[in-house]
N, C-alpha and C positions, 0 to 999 in steps of 0.2 A: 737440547744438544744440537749444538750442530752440523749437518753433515759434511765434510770434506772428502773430495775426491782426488785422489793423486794423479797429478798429470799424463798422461797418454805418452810414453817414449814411443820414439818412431825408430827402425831399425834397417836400411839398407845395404844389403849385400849382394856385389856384384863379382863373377868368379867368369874369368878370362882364362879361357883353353886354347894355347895355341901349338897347331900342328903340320905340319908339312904341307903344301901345297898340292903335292903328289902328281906335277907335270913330269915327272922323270917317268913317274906310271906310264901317262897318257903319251909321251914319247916312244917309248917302248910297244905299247900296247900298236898303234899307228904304225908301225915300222915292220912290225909282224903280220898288219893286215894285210899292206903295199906287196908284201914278201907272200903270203899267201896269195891274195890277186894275181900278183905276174907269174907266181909258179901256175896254177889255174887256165891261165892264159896259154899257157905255152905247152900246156898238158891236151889243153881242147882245141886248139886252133894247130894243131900240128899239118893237118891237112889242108887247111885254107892258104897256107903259106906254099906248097907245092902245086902252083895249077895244073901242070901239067899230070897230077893223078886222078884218073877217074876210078870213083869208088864204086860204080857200075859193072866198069869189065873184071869183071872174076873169070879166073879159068883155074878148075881142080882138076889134077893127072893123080891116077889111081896104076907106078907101079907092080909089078909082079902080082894082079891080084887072078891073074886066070882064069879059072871054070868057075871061081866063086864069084867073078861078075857076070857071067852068064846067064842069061834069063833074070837079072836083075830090074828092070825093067817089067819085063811080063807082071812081074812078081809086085812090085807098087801099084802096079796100074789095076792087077786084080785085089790087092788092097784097098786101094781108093776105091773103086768100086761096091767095093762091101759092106766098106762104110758108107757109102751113101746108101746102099738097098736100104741100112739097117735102120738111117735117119727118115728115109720117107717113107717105111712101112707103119 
């Protein structure tokens, strides 16, 4: 007998997915960053814009505080103090 073999079919399938480019995304996406940056900007540079403020001179007025700022002073200085004994003992 003898043997035959059936020939070998070949089978190609090709499957095409098409879908949006999604530059509308990347528009948006960009537009929000620009928009975040300049808020950013104008949130931390609010002081660099006014030369004339120095962020050095602070002056605090304490008032109606009367007798209860008396001897306020004494009163830190023998704080600090304390703390220090207590750090180099």
């Amino acid at each position: 007998m003898e043997n035959r073999q059936k020939p070998a079919s070949e089978h190609t399938t090709t499957t095409t997915t098409t879908t949006a480019g999604g530059s509308g995304m990347g528009i948006i996406v960009g537009i929000l960053v620009v928009a975040v940056a300049a808020l950013a900007y104008f949130m931390f540079a609010e002081n660099a814009a006014s030369p004339d403020a120095d962020a050095s001179d602070v002056t605090i007025t304490i008032d109606g505080a009367g007798s209860a700022a008396e001897g306020a002073a004494d009163a830190v200085e023998g704080a600090a103090e304390a703390v220090e004994g207590a750090v180099s003992e």
